[in-house]
C-alpha positions in Angstrom: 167.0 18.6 119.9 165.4 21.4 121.8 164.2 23.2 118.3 162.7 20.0 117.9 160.8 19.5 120.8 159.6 23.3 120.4 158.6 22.9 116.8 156.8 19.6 118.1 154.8 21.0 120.7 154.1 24.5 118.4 152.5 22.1 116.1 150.6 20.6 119.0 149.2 23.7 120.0 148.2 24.3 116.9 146.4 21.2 116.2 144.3 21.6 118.9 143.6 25.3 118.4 142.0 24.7 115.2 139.5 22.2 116.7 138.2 24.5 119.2 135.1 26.9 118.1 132.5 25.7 116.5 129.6 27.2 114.9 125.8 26.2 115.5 123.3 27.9 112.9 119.3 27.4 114.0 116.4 27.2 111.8 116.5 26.6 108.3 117.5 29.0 105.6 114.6 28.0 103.6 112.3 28.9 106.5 109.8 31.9 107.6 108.2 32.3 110.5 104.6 32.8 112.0 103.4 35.5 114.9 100.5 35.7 116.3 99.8 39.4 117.8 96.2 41.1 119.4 95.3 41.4 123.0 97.0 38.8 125.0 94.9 39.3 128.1 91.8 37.8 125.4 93.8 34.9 124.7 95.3 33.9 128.2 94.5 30.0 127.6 96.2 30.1 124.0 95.2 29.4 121.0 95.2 26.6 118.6 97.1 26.7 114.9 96.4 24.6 112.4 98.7 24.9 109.2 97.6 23.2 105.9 94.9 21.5 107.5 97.7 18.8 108.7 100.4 20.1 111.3 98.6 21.4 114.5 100.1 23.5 117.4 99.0 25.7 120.2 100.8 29.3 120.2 100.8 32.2 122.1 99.2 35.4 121.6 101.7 38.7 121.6 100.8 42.6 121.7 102.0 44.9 118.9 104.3 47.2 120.6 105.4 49.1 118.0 106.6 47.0 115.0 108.6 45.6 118.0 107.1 42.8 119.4 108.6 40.7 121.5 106.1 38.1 120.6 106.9 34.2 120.4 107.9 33.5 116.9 106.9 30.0 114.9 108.5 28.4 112.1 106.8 27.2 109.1 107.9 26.3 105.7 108.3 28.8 103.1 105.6 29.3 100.8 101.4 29.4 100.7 99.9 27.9 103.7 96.3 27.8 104.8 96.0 29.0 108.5 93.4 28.4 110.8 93.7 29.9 114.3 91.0 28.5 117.1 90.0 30.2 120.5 88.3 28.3 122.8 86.9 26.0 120.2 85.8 29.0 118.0 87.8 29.9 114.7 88.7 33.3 115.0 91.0 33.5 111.9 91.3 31.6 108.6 93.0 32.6 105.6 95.8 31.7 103.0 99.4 32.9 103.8 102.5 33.4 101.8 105.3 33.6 103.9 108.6 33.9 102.0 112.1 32.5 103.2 113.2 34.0 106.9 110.2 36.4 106.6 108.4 36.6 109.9 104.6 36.8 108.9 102.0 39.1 111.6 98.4 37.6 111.8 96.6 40.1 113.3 93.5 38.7 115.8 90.2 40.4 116.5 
C-alpha cells in the first residue's frame, strides 16, 4: 500500500514537472530588421519611416559606435522594400532596400 501511494505521488510530481517551463520565441524567423544610425542630437524630434509607400512609423535615430550600436532596431519583412525616411517634413533618405531574413539592415543619415 505504501509502494503504492509512493509510486502515485512519484507520478504526480512528475506530471506536473513536465508542465512547468515554457519557451517564448519573438519575432519572426522570416524577418530582418531596420536601424536607423547618424547624429542623434540632429534628429532629437524623430524621424518618420515610410516602408513600401504603405506602413508608416516614427523611429529613432542611433550613433554608430563601432559596429556596436545600441541603436533601436525595427522589424520589417524580408525582402526589397522602398524606404523613405522624413525629418521635419523634409526627405532626407529614399532608396530601395533588400534586407534578407534576421539581417539587421544600417541606413546611414546625412
Amino acid at each position: 500500500m505504501k509502494t503504492t501511494h509512493f509510486l502515485m505521488l512519484f507520478g504526480l510530481i512528475l506530471l506536473i514537472g513536465c508542465g512547468g517551463a515554457k519557451t517564448a520565441t519573438t519575432g519572426s524567423p522570416e524577418g530582418a530588421y531596420l536601424v536607423f544610425i547618424g547624429e542623434p542630437q540632429n534628429y532629437t524630434t524623430g524621424i518618420t519611416v515610410k516602408i513600401d509607400e504603405e506602413a508608416t512609423f516614427s523611429a529613432e535615430v542611433g550613433a554608430d559606435l563601432s559596429n556596436s550600436s545600441t541603436a533601436k532596431v525595427y522589424p520589417v519583412p524580408s525582402g526589397k522594400h522602398f524606404v523613405t525616411v522624413s525629418h521635419n517634413g523634409s526627405i532626407i533618405f529614399k532608396k530601395q532596400v533588400v534586407v534578407k531574413v534576421q539581417e539587421t539592415k544600417k541606413i546611414v543619415l546625412p
